[in-house]
C-alpha positions as CSV (number, residue, x, y, z in Angstrom):
1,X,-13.3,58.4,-28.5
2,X,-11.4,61.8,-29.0
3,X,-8.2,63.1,-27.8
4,X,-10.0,64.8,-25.0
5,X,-11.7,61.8,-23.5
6,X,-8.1,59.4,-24.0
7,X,-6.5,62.4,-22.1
8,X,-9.2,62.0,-19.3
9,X,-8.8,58.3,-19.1
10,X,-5.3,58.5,-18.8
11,X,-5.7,61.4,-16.0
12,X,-8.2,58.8,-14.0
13,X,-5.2,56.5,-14.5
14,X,-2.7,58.7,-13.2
15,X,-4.9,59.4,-10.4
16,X,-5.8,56.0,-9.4
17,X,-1.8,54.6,-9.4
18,X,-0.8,57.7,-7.3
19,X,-3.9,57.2,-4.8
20,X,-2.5,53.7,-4.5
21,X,0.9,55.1,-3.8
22,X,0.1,56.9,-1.3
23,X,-0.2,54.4,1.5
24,X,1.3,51.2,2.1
25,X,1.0,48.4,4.9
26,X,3.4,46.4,7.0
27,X,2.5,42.7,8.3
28,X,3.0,41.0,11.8
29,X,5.7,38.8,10.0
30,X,7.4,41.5,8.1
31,X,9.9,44.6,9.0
32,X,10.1,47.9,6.7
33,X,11.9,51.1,6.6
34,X,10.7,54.3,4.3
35,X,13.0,55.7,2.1
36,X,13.3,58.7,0.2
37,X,15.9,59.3,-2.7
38,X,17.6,56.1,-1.0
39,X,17.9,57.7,2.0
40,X,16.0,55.8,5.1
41,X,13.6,58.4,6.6
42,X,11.3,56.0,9.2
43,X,12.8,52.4,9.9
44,X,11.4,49.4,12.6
45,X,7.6,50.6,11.3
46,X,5.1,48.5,13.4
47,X,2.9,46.7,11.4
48,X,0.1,48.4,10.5
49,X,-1.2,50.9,7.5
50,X,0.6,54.1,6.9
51,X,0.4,57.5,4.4
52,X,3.3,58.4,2.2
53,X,4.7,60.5,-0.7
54,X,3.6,59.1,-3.9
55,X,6.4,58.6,-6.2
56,X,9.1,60.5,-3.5
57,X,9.0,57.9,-1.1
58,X,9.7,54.2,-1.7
59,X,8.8,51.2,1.8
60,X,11.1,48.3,1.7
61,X,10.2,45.4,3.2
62,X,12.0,42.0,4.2
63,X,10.7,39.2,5.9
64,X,10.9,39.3,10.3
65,X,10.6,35.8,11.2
66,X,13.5,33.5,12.3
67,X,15.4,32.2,8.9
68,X,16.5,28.6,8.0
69,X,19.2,27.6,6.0
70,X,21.8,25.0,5.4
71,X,25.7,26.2,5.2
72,X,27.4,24.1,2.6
73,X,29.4,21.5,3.8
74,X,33.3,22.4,5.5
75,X,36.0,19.9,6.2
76,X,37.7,20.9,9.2
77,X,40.7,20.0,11.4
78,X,40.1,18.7,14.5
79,X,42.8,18.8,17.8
80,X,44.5,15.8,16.7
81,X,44.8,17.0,13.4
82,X,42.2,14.2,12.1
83,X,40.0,16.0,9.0
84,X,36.0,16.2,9.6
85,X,33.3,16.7,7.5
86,X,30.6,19.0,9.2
87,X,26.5,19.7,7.8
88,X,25.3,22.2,9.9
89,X,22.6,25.0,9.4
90,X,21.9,28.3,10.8
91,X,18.8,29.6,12.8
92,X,18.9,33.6,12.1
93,X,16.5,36.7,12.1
94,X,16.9,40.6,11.1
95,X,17.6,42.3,14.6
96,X,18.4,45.8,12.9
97,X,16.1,46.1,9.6
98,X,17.5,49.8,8.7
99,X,21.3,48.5,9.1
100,X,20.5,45.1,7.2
101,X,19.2,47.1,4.3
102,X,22.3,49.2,3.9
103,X,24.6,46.5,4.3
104,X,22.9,43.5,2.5
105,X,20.5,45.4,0.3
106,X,23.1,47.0,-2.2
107,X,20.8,49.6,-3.2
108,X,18.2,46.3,-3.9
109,X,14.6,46.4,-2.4
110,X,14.3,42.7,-3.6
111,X,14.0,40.5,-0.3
112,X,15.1,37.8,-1.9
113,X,18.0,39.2,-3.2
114,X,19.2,40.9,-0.1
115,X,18.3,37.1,2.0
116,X,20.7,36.0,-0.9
117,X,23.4,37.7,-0.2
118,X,23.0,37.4,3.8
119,X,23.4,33.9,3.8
120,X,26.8,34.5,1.4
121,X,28.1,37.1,3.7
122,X,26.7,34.4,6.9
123,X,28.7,31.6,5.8
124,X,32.3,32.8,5.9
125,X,31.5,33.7,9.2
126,X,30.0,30.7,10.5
127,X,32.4,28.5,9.3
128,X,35.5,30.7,10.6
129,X,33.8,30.0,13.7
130,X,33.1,26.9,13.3
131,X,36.7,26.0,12.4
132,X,38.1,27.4,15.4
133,X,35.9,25.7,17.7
134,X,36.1,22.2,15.9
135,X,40.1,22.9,16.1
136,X,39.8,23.3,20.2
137,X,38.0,19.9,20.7
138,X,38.6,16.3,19.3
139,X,36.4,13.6,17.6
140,X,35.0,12.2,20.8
141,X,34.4,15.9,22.3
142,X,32.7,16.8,18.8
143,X,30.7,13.5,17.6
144,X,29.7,12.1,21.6
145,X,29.3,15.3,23.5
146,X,31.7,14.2,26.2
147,X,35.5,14.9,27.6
148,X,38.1,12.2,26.5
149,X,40.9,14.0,28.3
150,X,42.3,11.1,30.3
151,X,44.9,14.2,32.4
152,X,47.0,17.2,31.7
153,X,50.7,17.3,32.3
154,X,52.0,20.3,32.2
155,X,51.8,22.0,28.5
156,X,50.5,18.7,27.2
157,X,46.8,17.0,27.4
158,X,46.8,13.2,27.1
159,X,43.4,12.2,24.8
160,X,42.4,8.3,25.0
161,X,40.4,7.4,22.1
162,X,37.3,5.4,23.6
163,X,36.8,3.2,20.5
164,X,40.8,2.0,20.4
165,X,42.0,3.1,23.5
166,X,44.8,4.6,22.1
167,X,46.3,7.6,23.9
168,X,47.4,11.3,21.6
169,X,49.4,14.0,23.5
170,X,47.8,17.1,22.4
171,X,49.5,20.6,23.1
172,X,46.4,22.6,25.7
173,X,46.7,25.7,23.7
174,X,45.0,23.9,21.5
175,X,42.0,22.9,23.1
176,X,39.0,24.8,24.7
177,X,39.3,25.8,28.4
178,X,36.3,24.2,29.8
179,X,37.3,20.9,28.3
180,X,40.7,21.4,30.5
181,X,39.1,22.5,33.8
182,X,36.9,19.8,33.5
183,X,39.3,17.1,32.8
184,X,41.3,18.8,36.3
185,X,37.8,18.9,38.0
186,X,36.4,15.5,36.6
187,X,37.0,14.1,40.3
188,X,34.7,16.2,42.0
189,X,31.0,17.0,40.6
190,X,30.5,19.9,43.5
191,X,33.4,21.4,42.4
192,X,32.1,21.3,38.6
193,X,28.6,22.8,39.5
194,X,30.0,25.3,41.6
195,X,32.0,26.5,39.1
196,X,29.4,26.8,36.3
197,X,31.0,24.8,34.0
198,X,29.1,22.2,31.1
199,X,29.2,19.1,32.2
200,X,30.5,16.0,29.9
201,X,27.1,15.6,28.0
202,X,26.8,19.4,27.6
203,X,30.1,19.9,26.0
204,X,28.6,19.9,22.2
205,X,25.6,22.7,23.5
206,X,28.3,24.7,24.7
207,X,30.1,24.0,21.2
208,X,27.5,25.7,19.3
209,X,27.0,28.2,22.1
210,X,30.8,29.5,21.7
211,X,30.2,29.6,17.7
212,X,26.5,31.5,18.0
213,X,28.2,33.9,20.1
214,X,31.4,34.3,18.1
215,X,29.4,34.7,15.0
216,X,26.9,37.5,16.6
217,X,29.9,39.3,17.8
218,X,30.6,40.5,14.2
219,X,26.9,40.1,12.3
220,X,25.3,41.8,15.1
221,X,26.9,45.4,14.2
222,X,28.3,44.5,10.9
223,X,24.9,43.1,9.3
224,X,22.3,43.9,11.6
225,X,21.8,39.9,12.0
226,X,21.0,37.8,14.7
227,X,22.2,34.3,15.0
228,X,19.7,32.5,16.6
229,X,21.0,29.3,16.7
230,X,23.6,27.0,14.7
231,X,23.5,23.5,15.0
232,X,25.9,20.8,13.6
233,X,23.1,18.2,11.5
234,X,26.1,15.6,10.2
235,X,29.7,14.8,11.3
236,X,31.9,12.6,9.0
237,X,34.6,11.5,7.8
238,X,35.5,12.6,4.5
239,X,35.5,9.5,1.3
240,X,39.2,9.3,1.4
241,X,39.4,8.1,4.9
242,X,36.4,7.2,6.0
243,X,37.2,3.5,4.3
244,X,39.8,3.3,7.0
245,X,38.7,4.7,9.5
246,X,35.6,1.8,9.1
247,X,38.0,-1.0,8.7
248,X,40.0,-0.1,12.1
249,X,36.3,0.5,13.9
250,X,35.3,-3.4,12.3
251,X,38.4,-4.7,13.6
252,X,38.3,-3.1,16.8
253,X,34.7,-4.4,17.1
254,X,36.0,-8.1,16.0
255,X,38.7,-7.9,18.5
256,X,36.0,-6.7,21.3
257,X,33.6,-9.1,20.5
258,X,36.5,-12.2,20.0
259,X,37.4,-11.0,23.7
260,X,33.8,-11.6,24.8
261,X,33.6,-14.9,23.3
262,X,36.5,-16.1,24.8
263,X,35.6,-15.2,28.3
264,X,32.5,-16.2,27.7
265,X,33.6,-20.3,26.8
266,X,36.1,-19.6,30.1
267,X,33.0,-19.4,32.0
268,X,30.9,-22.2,30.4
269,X,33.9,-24.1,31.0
270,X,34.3,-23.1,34.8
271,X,30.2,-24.1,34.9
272,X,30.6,-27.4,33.1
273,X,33.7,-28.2,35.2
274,X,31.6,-26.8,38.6
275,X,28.4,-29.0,36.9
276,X,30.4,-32.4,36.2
277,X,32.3,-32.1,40.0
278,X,28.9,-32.1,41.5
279,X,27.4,-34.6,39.6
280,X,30.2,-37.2,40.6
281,X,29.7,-36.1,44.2
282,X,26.0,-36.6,44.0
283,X,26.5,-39.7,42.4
284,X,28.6,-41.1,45.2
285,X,27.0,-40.0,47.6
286,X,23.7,-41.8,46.2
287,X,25.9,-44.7,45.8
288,X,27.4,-44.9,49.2
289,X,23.5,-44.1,50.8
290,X,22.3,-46.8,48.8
291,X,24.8,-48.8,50.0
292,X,24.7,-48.6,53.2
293,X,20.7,-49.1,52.9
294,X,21.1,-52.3,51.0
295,X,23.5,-53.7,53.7
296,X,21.0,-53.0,56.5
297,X,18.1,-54.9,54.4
298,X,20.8,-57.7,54.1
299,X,21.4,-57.9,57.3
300,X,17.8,-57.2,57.9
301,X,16.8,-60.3,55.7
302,X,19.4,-62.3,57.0
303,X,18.4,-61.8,60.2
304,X,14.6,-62.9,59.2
305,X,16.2,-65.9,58.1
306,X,18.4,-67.0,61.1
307,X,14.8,-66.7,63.1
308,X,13.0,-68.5,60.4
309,X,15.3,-71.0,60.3
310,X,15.8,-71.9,64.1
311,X,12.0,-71.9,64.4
312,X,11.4,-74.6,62.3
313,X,14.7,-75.7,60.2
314,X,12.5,-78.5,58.3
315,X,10.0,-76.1,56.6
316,X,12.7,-73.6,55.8
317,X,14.4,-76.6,54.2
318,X,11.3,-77.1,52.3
319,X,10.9,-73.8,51.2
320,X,14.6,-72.8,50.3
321,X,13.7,-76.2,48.3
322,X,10.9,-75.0,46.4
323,X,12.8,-72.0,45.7
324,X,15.3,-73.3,44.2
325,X,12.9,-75.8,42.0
326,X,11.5,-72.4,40.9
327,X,14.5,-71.2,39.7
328,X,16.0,-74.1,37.8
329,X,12.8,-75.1,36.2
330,X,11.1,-71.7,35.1
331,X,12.2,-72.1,31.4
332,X,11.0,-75.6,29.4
333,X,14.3,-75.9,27.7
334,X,16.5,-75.7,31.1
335,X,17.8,-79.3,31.2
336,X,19.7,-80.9,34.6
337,X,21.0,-84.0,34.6
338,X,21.6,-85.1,38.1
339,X,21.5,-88.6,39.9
340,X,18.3,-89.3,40.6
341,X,19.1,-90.2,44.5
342,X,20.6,-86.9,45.1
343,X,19.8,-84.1,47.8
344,X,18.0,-82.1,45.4
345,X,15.5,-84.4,44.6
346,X,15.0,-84.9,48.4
347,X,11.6,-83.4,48.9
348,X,10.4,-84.9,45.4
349,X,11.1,-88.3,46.6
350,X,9.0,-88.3,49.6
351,X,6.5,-86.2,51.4
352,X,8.4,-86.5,54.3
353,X,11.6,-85.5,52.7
354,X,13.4,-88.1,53.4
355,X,15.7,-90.9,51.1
């Protein structure tokens, strides 16, 4: 091949790259701006295929769909000064694609670059606000979702811990106004939903509410971000306390269930005593019934008797006789040594019974 046909070739080439410059196309999931000379000419293109300069103009695209990732995790103070360590991660999207590129990008038209460096500019915010709202609310508030703010005297809140009951006088500049107005209207529920306020349960939603909104306040205009949503995964303690802080909850637990136990053996006791008083009762109650029953068969019997006996006092000689042969006679090796004239051998003497 000569000079003239590699010059062609290359032409064709030339050609073919331009022609493929000269257009370019935007997905559903993505969000571009056009630039030319690093100046944004067209930005918020809908998706779509579009013409453009070949060479003079450059499309940018970064990803539009709502963003995932995990902020590293930040040890923060909490209203009674106790030291937390808090996972959480961060729901965002591009709301403004022309202002993201010119504050992340850097001159960059690498997504992954300029996603880089949002989530380092994201995180300083997010924990800032993170901080402040951990530093308005305590342990309970933060790890349960509820109020622990037993009442409010004056310029000072009084906090009961619900795993030791003990009680922490916090200053109320320091903690989040909802949490107060609730622990004033905690009395009256009408009072709470009338006012609009989150109730106990709601108080970590409207935790990461406060920080979403805190944090779009300055990405919004700053970084053409949008917070979607930032949620707290993992609250703990950090290694150097969370030994103690397990020993006190095992005690505390010990001392709960030793309390249990004990009332529970006061009871048995009060059921065994309760069991063994009624027993004795019934038992003397049987006894005195029975008794009482085996006095009227006496008396019954003895009765039969007396009328036996007057009806014919002879036979019932006879047969208290027999009876008593029965008795002394029933085993061979029962011996009696009597007189052989006396009343007992009566009726063996003579049929008649007589001597």
């Amino acid at each position: 091949m000569n000079n003239r046909g590699w010059l062609a070739l290359l032409a064709l080439g030339v050609l073919a790259l331009l022609a493929l410059d000269s257009f370019y196309i935007v997905n559903q999931t993505e969000k571009a701006v056009l630039k030319q000379f690093s100046r944004i000419e067209k930005a918020d293109i809908s998706p779509g295929i579009y013409p453009k300069w070949p060479l003079f103009e450059e499309v940018v695209k970064v990803d539009g769909r709502a963003l995932v990732y995990d902020v590293p995790t930040q040890s923060f103070l909490t209203a009674e000064k106790k030291l937390l360590n808090v996972d959480a991660f961060v729901v965002w999207r591009i709301n403004n694609v022309q202002r993201y590129i010119v504050s992340v990008g850097g001159g960059s038209a690498n997504p992954q670059i300029m996603e880089r460096r949002a989530r380092e500019l994201l995180d300083p915010r997010v924990n800032e606000a993170l901080r402040n709202e951990f530093a308005s609310r305590t342990v309970f508030q933060v790890v349960a979702g509820e109020s622990d703010v037993e009442k409010v005297e004056g310029d000072t809140a009084i906090i009961r811990d619900p795993t030791t009951g003990e009680t922490t006088e916090v200053p109320t500049d320091q903690l989040d106004e909802s949490i107060l107005r609730e622990a004033g209207q905690q009395d009256s529920e009408e009072t709470v939903a009338d006012a609009g306020e989150p109730a106990g349960n709601d108080q970590r939603e409207a935790l990461m509410d406060q920080v979403r909104q805190e944090v779009n306040m300055s990405t919004m205009e700053d970084l053409g971000i949008e917070v979607v949503d930032i949620r707290v995964k993992q609250v703990d303690w950090p290694d150097q306390v969370r030994g103690r802080v397990f020993d006190r909850m095992r005690a505390e637990r010990q001392r709960d269930a030793a309390a249990h136990r004990s009332q529970g053996r006061e009871e048995a006791e009060k059921i065994r005593a309760g069991a063994d008083r009624q027993r004795t009762e019934i038992l003397a109650d049987a006894y005195r019934k029975s008794q009482a029953i085996r006095g009227e068969g006496d008396a019954q019997a003895a009765a039969t008797y007396a009328k036996a006996y007057n009806q014919d006092k002879e036979f019932f000689r006879f047969y208290r006789s027999l009876q008593a042969y029965k008795e002394s006679f029933k085993d061979p090796e029962d011996v009696l040594i009597l007189e052989p004239d006396s009343d007992f051998f009566r009726y063996l003497n003579g049929a008649s019974g007589s001597r």
